[in-house]
MDAnalysis code that builds the backbone (N, CA, C; Angstrom):
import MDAnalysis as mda
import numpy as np

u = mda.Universe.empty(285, n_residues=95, atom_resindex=np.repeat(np.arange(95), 3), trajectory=True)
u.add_TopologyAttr("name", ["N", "CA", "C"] * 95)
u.add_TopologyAttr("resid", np.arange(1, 96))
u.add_TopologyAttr("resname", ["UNK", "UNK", "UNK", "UNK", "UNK", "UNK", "UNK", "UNK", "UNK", "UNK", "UNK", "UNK", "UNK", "UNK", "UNK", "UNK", "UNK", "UNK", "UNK", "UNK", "UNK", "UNK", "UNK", "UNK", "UNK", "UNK", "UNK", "UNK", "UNK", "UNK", "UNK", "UNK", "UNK", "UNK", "UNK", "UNK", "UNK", "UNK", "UNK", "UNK", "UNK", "UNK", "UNK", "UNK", "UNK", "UNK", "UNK", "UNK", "UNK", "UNK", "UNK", "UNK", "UNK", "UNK", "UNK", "UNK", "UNK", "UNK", "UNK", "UNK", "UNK", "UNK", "UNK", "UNK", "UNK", "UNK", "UNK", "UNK", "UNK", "UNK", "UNK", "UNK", "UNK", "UNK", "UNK", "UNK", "UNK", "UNK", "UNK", "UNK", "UNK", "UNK", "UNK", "UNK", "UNK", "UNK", "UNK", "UNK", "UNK", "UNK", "UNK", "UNK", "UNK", "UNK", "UNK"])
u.atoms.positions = np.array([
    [-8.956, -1.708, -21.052],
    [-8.556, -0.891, -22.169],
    [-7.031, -0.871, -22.241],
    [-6.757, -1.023, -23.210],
    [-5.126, -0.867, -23.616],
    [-4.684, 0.358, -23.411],
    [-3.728, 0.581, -23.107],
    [-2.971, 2.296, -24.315],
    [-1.722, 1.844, -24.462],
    [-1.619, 2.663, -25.184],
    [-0.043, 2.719, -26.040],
    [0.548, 3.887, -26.244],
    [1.442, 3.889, -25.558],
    [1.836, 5.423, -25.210],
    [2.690, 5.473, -26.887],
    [2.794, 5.192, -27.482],
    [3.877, 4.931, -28.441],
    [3.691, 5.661, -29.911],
    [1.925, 5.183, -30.139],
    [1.290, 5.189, -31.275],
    [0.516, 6.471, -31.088],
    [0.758, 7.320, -31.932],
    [-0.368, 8.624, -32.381],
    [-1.763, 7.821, -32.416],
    [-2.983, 8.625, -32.419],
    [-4.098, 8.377, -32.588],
    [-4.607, 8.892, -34.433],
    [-5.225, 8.401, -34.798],
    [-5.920, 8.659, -36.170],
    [-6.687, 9.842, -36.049],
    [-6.884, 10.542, -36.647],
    [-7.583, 11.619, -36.598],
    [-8.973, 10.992, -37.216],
    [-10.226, 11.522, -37.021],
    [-11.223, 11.229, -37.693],
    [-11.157, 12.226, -39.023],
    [-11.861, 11.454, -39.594],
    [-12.299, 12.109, -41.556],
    [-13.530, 12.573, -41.547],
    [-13.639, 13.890, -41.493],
    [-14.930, 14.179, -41.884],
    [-15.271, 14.703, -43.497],
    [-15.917, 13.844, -43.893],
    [-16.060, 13.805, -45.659],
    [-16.792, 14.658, -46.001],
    [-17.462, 16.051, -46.123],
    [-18.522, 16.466, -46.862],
    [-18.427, 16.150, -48.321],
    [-19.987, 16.577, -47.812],
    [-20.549, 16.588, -49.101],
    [-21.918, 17.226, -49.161],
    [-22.280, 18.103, -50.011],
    [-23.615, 18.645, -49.467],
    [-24.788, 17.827, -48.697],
    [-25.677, 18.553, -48.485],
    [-27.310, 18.407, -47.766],
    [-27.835, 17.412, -48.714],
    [-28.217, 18.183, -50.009],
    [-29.146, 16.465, -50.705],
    [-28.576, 16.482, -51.899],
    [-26.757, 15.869, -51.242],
    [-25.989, 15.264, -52.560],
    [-26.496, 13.920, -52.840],
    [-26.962, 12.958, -53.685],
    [-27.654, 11.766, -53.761],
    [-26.316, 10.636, -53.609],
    [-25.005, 11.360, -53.823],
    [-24.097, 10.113, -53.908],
    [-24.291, 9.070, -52.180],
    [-24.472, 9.848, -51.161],
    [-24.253, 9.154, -50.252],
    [-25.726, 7.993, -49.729],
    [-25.661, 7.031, -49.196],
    [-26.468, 6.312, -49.378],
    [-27.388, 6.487, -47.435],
    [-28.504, 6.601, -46.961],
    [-29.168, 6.912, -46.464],
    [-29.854, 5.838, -46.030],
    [-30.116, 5.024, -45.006],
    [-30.943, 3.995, -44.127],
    [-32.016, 4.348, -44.065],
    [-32.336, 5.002, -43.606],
    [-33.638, 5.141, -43.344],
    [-33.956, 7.057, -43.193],
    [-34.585, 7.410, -43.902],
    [-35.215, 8.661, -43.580],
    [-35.588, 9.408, -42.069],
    [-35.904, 8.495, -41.824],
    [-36.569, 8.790, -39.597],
    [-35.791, 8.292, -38.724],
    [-34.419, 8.290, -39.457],
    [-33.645, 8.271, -37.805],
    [-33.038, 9.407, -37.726],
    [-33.321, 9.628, -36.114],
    [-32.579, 10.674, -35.446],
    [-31.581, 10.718, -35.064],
    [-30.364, 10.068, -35.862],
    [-29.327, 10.322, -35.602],
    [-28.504, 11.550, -35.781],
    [-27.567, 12.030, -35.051],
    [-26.668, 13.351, -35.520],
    [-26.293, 14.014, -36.695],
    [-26.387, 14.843, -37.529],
    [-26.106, 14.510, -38.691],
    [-24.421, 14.293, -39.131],
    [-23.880, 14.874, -38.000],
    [-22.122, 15.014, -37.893],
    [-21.616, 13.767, -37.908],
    [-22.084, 12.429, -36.695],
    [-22.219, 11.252, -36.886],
    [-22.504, 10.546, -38.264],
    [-23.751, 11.021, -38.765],
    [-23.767, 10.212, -39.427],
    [-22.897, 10.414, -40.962],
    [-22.351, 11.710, -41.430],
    [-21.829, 11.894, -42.511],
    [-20.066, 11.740, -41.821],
    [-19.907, 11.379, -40.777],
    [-18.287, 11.372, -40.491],
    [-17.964, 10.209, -41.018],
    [-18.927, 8.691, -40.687],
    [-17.954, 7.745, -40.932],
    [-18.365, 7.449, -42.455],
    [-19.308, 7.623, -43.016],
    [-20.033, 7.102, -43.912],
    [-19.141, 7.607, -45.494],
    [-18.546, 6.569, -45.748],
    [-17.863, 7.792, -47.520],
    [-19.405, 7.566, -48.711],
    [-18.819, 8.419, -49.351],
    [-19.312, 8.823, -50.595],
    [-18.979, 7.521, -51.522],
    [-19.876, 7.102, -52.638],
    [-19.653, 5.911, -53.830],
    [-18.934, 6.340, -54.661],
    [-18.408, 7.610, -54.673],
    [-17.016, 8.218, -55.521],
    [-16.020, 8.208, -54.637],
    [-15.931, 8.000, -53.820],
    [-14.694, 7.893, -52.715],
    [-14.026, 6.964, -53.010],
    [-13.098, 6.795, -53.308],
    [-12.293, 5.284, -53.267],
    [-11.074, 5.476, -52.563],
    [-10.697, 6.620, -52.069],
    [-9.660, 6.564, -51.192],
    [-10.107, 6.359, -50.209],
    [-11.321, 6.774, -49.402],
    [-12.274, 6.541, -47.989],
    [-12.117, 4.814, -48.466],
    [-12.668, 4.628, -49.094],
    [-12.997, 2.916, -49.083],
    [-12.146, 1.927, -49.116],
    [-10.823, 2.465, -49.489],
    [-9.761, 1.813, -50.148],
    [-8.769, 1.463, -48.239],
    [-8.815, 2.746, -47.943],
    [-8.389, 2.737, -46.527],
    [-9.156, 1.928, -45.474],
    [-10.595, 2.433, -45.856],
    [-11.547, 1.217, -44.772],
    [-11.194, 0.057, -44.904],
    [-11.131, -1.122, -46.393],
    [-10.779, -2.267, -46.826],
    [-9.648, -2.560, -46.101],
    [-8.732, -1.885, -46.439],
    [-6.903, -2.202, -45.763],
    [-7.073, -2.036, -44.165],
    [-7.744, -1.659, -43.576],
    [-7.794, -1.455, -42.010],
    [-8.935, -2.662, -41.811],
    [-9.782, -3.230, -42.553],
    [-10.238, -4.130, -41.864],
    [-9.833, -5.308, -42.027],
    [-8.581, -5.503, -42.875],
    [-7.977, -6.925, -43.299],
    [-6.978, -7.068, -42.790],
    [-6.966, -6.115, -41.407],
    [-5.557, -6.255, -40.843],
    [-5.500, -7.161, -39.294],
    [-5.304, -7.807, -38.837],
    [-5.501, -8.535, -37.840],
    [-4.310, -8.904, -36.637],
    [-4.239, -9.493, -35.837],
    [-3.325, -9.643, -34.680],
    [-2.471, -10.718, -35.177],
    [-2.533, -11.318, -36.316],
    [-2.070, -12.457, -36.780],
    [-0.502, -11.820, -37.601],
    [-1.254, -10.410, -38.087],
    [0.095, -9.644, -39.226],
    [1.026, -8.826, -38.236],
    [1.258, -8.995, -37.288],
    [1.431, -8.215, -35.701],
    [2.883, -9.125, -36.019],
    [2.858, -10.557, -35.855],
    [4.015, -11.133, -35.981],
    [4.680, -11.406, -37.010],
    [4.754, -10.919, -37.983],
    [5.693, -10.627, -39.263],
    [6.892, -9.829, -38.582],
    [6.969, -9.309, -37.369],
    [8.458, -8.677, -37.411],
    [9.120, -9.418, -36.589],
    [8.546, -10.032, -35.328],
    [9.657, -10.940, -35.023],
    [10.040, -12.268, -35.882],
    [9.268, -12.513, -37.109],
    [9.603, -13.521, -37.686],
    [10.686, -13.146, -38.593],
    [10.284, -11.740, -38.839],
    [11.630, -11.028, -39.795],
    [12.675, -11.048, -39.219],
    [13.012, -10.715, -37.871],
    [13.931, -10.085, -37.032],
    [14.819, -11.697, -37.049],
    [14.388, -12.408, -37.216],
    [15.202, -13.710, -36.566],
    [15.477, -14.401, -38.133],
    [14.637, -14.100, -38.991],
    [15.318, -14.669, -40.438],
    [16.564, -13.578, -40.667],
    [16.657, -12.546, -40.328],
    [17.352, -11.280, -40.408],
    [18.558, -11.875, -39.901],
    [18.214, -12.433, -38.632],
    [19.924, -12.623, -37.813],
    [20.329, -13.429, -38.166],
    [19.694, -14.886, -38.298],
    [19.913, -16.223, -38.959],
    [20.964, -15.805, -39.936],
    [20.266, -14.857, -41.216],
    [21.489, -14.321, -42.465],
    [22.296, -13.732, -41.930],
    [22.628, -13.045, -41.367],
    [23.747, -12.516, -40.544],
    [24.585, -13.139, -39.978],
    [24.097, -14.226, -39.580],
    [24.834, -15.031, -38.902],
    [25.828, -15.445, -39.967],
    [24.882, -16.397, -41.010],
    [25.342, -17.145, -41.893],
    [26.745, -16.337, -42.748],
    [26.564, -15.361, -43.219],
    [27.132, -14.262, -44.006],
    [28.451, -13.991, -42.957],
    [28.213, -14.177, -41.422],
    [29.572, -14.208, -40.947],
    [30.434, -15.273, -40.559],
    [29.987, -16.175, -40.709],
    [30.668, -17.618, -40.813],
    [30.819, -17.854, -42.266],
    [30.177, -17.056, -43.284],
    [31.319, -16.917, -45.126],
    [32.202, -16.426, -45.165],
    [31.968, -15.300, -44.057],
    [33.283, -14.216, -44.062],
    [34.151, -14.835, -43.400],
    [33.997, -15.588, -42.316],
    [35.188, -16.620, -41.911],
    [35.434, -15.310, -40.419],
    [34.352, -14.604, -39.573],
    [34.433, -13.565, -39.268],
    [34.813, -14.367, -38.213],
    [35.879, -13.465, -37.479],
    [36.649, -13.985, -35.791],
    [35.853, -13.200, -34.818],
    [35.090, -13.729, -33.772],
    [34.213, -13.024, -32.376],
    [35.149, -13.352, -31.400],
    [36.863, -13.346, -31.865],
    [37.612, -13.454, -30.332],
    [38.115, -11.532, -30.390],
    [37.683, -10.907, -31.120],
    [38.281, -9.300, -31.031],
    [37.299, -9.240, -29.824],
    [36.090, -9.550, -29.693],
    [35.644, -8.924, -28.642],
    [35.942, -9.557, -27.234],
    [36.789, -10.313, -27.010],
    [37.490, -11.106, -25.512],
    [38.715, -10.045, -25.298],
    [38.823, -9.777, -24.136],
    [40.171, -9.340, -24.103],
    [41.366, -9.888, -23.713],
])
């Protein structure tokens, strides 16, 4: 198991919605599952912020992880460049 001392944890969403609201959609009648379980993760078909967030969290992968060191080094690259326009002198910092 990982941790990350770094990153807050997500809070869970618990969505109500009444006892026999019909929006939410139901597997099977005879399972004994919790009912707290089962209405925590499950959104509503009027939800589109529940769904909209599920979508964006599951299209996210270990692959989009490295967009910042790729930034970080196109970042300096221009920096660099922008100080060799400026014609910038790095002998101030020799003594």
């Amino acid at each position: 198991m990982r941790i990350n001392f770094f990153k807050q944890r997500t809070n869970r969403r618990f969505n109500y919605t009444p006892r026999f609201y019909k929006g939410k959609k139901d597997d099977t009648p005879y399972d004994f599952d919790s009912t707290f379980s089962k209405y925590r993760d499950m959104s509503n078909s009027n939800d589109f912020g529940t769904q909209w967030q599920a979508a964006r969290r599951d299209s996210r992968n270990r692959s989009n992880r490295g967009f910042s060191r790729l930034f970080l080094i196109v970042l300096a690259t221009l920096i660099l460049i922008a100080l060799y326009i400026l014609d910038f002198d790095l002998s101030i910092f020799k003594s």
